[in-house]
C-alpha positions in Angstrom: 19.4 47.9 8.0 19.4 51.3 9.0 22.3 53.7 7.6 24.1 54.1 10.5 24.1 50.4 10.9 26.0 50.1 7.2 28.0 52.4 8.3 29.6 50.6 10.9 28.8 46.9 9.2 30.9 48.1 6.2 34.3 49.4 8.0 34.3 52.9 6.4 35.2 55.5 8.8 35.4 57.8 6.0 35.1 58.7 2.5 38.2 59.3 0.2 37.9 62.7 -1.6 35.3 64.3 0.4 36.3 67.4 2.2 34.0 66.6 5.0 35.1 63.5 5.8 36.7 62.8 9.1 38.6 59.2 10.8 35.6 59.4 13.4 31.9 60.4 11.8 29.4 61.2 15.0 25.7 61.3 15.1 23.1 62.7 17.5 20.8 59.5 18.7 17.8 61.1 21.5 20.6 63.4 23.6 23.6 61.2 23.0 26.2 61.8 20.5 27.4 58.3 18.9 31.2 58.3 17.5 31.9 55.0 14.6 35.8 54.6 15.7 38.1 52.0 15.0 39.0 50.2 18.1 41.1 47.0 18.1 40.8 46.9 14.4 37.1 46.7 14.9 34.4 49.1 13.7 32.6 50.0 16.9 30.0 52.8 17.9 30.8 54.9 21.0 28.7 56.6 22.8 29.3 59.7 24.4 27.4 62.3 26.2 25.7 65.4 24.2 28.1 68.4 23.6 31.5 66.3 24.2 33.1 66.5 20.9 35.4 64.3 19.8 39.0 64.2 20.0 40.0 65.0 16.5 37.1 67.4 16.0 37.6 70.7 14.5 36.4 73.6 15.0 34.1 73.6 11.6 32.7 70.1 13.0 31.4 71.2 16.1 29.7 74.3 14.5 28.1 72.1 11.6 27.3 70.3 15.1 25.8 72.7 17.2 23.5 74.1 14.7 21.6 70.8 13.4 20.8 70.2 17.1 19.6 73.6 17.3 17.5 73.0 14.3 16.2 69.8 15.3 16.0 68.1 12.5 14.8 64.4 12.2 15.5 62.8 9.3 15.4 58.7 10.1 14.7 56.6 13.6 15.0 53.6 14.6 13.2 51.3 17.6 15.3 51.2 21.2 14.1 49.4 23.7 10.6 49.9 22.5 10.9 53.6 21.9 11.4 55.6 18.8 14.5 57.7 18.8 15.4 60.4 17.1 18.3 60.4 15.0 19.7 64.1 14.2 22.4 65.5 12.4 21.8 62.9 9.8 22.0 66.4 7.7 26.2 66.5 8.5 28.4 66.5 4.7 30.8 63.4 6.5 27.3 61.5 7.9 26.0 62.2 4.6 29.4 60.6 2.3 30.2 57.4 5.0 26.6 56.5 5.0 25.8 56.5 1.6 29.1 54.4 0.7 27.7 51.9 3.4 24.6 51.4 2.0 25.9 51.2 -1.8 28.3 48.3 -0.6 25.4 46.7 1.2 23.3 46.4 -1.9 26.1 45.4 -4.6 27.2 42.7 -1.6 23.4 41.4 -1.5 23.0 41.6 -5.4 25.9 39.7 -6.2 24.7 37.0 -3.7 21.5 36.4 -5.3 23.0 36.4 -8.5 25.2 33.8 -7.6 22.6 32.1 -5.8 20.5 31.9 -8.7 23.4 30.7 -11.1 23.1 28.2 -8.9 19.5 26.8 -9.4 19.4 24.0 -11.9 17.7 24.5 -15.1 14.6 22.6 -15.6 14.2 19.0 -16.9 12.7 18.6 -20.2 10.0 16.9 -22.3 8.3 15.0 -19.8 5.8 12.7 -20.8 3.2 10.2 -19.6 1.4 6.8 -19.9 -0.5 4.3 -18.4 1.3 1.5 -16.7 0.7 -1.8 -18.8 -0.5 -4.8 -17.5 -1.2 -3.4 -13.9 -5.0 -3.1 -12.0 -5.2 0.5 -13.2 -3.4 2.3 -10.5 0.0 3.0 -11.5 1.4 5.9 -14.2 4.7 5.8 -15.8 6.4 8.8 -16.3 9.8 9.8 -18.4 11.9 12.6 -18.7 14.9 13.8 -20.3 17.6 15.3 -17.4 18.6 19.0 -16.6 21.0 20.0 -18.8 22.8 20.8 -15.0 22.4 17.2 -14.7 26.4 17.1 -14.2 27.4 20.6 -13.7 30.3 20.5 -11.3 30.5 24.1 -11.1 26.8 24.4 -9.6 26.8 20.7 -7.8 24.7 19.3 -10.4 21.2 18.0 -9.6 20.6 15.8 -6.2 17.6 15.0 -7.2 14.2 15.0 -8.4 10.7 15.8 -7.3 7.3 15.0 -8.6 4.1 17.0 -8.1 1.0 15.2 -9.2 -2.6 17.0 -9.3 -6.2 16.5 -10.9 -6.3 20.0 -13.0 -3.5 21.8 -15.4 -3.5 24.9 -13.1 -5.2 23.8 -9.8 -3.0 22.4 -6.4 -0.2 20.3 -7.0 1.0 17.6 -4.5 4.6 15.8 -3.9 4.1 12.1 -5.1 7.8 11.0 -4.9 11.6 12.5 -4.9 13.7 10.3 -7.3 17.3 10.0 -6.3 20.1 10.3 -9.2 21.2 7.0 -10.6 24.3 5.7 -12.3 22.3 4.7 -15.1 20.6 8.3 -15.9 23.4 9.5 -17.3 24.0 7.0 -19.6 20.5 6.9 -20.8 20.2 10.7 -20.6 16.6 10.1 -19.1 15.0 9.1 -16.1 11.9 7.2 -15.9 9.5 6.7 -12.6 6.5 4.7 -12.1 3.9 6.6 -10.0 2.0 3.9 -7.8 -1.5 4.3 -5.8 -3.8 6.3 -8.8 -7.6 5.8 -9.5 -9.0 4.5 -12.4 -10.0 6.9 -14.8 -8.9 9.7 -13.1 -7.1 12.5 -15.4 -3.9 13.0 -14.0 -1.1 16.3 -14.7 2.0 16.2 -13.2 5.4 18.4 -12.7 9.2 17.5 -12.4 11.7 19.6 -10.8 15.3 19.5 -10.7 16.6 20.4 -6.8 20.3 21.2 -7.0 22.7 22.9 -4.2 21.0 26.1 -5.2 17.6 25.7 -4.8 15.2 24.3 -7.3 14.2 24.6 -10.7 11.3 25.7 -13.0 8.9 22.4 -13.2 8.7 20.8 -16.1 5.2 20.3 -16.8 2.9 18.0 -18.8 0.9 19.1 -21.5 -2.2 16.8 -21.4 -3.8 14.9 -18.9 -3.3 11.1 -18.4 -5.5 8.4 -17.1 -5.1 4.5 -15.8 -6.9 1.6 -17.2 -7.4 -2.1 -15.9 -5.3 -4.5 -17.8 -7.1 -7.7 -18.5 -4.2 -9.6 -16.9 -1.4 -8.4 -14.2 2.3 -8.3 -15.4 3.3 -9.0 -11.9 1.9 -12.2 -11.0 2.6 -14.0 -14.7 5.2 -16.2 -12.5 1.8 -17.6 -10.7 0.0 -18.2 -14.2 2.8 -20.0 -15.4 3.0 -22.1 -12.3 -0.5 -22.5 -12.4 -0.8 -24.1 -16.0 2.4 -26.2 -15.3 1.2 -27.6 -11.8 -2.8 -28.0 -12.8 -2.2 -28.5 -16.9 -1.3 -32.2 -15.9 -4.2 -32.5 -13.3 -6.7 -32.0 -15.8 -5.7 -33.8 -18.7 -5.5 -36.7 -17.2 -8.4 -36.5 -15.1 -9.9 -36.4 -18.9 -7.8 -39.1 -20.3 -9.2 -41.5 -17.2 -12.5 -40.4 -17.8 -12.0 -41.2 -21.7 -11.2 -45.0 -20.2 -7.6 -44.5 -20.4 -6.2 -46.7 -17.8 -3.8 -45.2 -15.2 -1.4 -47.3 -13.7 -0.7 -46.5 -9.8 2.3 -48.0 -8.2 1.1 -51.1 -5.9 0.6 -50.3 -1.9 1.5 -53.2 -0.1 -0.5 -51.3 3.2 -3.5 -50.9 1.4 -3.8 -54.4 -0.2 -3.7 -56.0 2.7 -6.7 -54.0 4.1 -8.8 -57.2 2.3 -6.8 -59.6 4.3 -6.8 -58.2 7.7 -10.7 -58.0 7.4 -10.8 -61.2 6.2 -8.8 -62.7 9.3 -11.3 -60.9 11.8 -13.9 -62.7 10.2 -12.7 -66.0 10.2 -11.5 -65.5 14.0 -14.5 -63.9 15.0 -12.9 -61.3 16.5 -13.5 -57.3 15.5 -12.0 -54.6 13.9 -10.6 -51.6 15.8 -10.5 -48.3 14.0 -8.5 -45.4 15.6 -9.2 -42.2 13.3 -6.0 -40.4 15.3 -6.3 -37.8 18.1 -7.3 -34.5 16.2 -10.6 -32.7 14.7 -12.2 -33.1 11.6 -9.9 -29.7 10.5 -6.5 -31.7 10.1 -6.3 -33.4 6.5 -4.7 -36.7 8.2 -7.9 -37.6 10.0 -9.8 -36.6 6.5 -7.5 -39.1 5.1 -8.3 -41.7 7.6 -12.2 -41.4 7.7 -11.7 -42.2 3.9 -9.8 -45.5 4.7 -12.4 -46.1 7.0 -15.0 -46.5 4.7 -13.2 -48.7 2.7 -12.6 -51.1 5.9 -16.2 -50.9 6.8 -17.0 -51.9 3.2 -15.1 -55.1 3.7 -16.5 -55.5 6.5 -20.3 -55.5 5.3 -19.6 -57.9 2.5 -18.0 -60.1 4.8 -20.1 -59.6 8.2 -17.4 -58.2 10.1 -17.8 -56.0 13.2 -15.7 -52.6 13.3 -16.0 -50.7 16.7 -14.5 -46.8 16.0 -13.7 -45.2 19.5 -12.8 -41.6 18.7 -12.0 -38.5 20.4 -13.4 -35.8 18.5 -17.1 -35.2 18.5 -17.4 -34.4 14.9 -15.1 -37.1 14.0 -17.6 -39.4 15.3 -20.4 -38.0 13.4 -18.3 -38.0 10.5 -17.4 -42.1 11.1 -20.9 -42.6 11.6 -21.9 -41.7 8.7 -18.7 -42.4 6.8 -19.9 -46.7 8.1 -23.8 -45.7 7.1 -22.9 -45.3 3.4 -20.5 -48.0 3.5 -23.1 -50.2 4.6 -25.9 -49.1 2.5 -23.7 -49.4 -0.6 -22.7 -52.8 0.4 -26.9 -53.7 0.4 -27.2 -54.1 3.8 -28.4 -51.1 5.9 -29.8 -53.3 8.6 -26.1 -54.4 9.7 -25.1 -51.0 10.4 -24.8 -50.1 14.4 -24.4 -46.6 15.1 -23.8 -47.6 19.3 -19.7 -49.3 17.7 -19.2 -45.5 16.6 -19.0 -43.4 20.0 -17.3 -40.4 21.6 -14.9 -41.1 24.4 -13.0 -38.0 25.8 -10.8 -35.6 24.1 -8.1 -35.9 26.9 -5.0 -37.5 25.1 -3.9 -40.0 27.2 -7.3 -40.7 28.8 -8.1 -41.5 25.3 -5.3 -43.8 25.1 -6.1 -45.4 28.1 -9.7 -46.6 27.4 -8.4 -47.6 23.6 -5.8 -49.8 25.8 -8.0 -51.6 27.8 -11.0 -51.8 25.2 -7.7 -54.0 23.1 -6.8 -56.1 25.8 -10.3 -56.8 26.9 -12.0 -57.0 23.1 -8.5 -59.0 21.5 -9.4 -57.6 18.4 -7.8 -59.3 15.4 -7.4 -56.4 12.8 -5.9 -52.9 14.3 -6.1 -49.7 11.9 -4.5 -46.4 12.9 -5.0 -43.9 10.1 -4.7 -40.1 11.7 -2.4 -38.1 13.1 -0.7 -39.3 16.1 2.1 -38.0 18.7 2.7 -39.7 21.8 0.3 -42.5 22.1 1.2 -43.8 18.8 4.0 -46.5 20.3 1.5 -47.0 23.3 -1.5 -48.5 21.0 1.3 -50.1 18.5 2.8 -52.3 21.3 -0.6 -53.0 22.7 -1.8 -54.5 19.1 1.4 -56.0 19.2 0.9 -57.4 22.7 -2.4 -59.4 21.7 -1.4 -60.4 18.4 -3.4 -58.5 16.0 -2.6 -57.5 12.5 -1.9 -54.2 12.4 -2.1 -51.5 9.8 -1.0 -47.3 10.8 -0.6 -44.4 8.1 0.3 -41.1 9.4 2.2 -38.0 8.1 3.5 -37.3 11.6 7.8 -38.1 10.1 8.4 -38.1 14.4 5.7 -41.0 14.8 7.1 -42.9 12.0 9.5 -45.1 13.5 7.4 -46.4 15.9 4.6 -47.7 13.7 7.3 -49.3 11.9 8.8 -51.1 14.2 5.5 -52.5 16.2 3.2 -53.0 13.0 2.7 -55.2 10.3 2.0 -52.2 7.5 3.1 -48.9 7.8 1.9 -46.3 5.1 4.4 -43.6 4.6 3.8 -40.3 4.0 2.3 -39.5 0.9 1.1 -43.3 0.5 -1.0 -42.3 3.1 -3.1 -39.5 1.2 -3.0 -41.5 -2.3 -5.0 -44.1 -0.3 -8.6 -42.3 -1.3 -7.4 -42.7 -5.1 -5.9 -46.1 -4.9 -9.0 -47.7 -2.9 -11.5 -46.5 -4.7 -10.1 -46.4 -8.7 -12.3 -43.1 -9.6 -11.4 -41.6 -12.6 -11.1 -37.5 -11.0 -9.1 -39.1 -8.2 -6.6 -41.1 -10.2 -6.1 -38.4 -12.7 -5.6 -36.1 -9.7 -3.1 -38.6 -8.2 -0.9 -39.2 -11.8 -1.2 -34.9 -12.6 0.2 -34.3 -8.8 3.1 -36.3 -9.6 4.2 -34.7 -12.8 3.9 -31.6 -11.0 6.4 -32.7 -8.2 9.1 -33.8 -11.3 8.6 -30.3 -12.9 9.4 -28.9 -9.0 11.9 -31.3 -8.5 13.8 -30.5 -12.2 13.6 -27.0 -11.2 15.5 -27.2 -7.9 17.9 -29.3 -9.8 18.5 -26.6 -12.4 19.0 -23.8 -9.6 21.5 -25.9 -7.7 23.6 -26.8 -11.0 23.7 -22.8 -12.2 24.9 -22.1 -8.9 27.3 -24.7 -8.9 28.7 -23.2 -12.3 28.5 -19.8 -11.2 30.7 -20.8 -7.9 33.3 -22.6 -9.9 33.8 -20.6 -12.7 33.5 -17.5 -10.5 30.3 -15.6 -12.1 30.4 -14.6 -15.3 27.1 -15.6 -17.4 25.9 -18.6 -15.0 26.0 -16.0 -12.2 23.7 -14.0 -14.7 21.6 -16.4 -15.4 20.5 -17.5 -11.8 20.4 -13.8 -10.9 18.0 -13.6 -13.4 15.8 -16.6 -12.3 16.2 -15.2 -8.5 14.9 -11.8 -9.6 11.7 -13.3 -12.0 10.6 -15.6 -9.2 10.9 -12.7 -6.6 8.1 -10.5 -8.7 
């Protein structure tokens, strides 16, 4: 700011005490006189053409005038339009007083604005400090640090919040990591604690807190020695897993060692799978075959799995008693799968020259052409036994009242809950559900699978009690309105959240 620009900036026209001064200072600018008068109760600069003196001006003024523009004297410019002009008469005892004042009055404004400003700035944090994050993968740093002692101020506006610089040398580049907000519970705790995510292993760390306040923000507080991350032979963060883990396969194991031991396992009695025996039995005697349907998907779907696995079982029977089983399928791995599936049976029943790999075949994978040929293959065939173990949809009460229609025995497992009903109402054995998976264990009586069976179900209790004990604390929490049940389950929420 140039003095004439004070001048009128500061709304003194003239100085107190100062036989010079005047109500209207003037000041030659190029060939133009400019006159600081009060108009409207505004400060404003007027110019007026070179020699026109002003109204008030006395004779002494005008001479004092005349002779600095004589002289010529240039004692400060300033930029125009892109031109330098010259300011004269700068040199007159009134210009000299008023501009002076202006610029003092400029200064002690500007000083007492920083200084406020800066009473302003929060005062660092303090004691910051650093360690590695336990049980973590090595990539996370926890930092603590004690607040700004203008954590509170209500004259400044306190802190808003902090910011964290993290960099790889004491005195080298720092970079922002994170701004932490203020939290109800850092002023009880007179600290604040962060956990800085996304470091490398190894890798010496400094970092820097500052306080930012309405005023700006503060000195950093800064860490003395370098810190570093290290991989943690377990992670805190998935101990929720490990516990399910022991719970759910603890049981598995033992007693797939107790049934190895020779520790009999009682299984609860399948009514669908003991009469696989009888219905195999029955073809024989009629002379009729077994039909096989191994359901309508790919070897990827854990029902068909299931049902290749009852398979073998019915082609066993059917070795030892000289039975014929025709398996139409749909899927052309499926039929590999059956083929051999029948092969083993065969061979393990001691007699590999029964086995006919032309009764395992490939039809279409078309749904309902599928269906169709199965359909007609029943009603021309009449065959006395009818297994559907797979997973079904639509055809499922087509082939049921078919079997029905010709009077076989007929046997279905599926975990298809739609399909359900319609195997039970149009066949003789329906496996249900889970029945339907247990049937590998349950037909063949090996130890791994049996022990596998009895751990899965003391898994589903420990589920089961579990879901029980959530729905009673919330019950109690409801009713009595909160208070500790409401803690409790909060707690269990917030733990099986991690």
């Amino acid at each position: 700011m140039t003095c004439w620009q004070g001048l009128a900036a500061s709304g003194l026209t003239s100085t107190a005490g100062n036989k010079h001064a005047c109500s209207s200072p003037s000041l030659w600018v190029g060939g133009e006189s400019v006159a600081a008068r009060r108009v409207a109760g505004r400060n404003t600069l007027v110019p007026r053409s070179r020699g026109a003196p002003d109204r008030a001006a006395t004779p002494q003024r005008m001479a004092h005038s005349a002779a600095a523009s004589r002289a010529g004297g240039v004692l400060l410019s300033r930029r125009a339009g892109g031109a330098r002009l010259p300011v004269k008469n700068a040199h007159l005892p009134h210009f000299r007083c008023g501009a002076a004042a202006a610029c003092a009055l400029v200064v002690t404004l500007c000083a007492v604005r920083l200084t406020a400003a800066e009473n302003d700035v929060p005062r660092p944090p303090r004691n910051l400090s650093a360690s590695d994050h336990p049980w973590d993968g090595g990539d996370k740093i926890d930092l603590r640090w004690q607040l700004s002692p203008d954590h509170n101020d209500p004259s400044g506006g306190g802190v808003q919040f902090y910011r964290i610089f993290r960099g790889y040398e004491r005195d080298g580049e720092f970079e922002e990591v994170a701004l932490v907000p203020i939290d109800p519970s850092m002023h009880a705790a007179g600290e604040a604690a962060f956990t800085v995510e996304g470091c490398k292993r190894q890798q010496p760390y400094f970092f820097r807190v500052t306080a930012v306040g309405a005023g700006g923000e503060s000195a950093p507080a800064e860490l003395v020695d370098a810190v570093e991350t290290r991989r943690q032979l377990f992670e805190g963060r998935k101990l929720v897993l490990a516990v399910f883990l022991i719970v759910l396969c603890g049981p598995v194991l033992g007693f797939i060692a107790a049934a190895r031991r020779g520790r009999p396992l009682r299984v609860r009695r399948i009514p669908g799978l003991e009469a696989v025996e009888e219905a195999v039995g029955r073809a024989t005697e009629m002379g009729r075959p077994c039909l096989f349907v191994a359901g309508i998907q790919d070897m990827n779907d854990i029902q068909t799995i299931a049902g290749i696995t009852i398979l073998g079982r019915v082609a066993t029977l059917a070795a030892q008693n000289d039975a014929r089983v025709e398996v139409p399928t749909s899927r052309s791995l499926v039929m590999t799968a059956a083929r051999e599936t029948v092969q083993a049976a065969y061979l393990a029943a001691g007699r590999p020259d029964a086995y006919n790999p032309d009764l395992i075949y490939y039809v279409t994978d078309d749904q309902f052409a599928y269906v169709a040929y199965v359909t007609g293959l029943m009603a021309r065939e009449k065959p006395a036994a009818c297994f559907y173990m797979g997973s079904f949809f639509a055809e499922s009460l087509v082939l049921a009242e078919t079997g029905n229609a010709i009077g076989a025995i007929q046997m279905a497992g599926t975990a298809q809950v739609a399909q359900l009903p319609f195997f039970v109402a149009a066949c003789d054995y329906t496996l249900l559900g889970e029945e339907f998976f247990a049937a590998s264990a349950y037909l063949s009586g090996e130890p791994d699978q049996l022990g596998s069976l009895k751990g899965q179900d003391v898994g589903k209790l420990v589920v089961g009690a579990l879901v029980c004990l959530g729905c009673l604390f919330a019950t109690l929490a409801e009713l009595t309105g909160g208070g500790v049940w409401q803690t409790v389950l909060d707690a269990m929420q917030d733990y099986l959240a991690r």
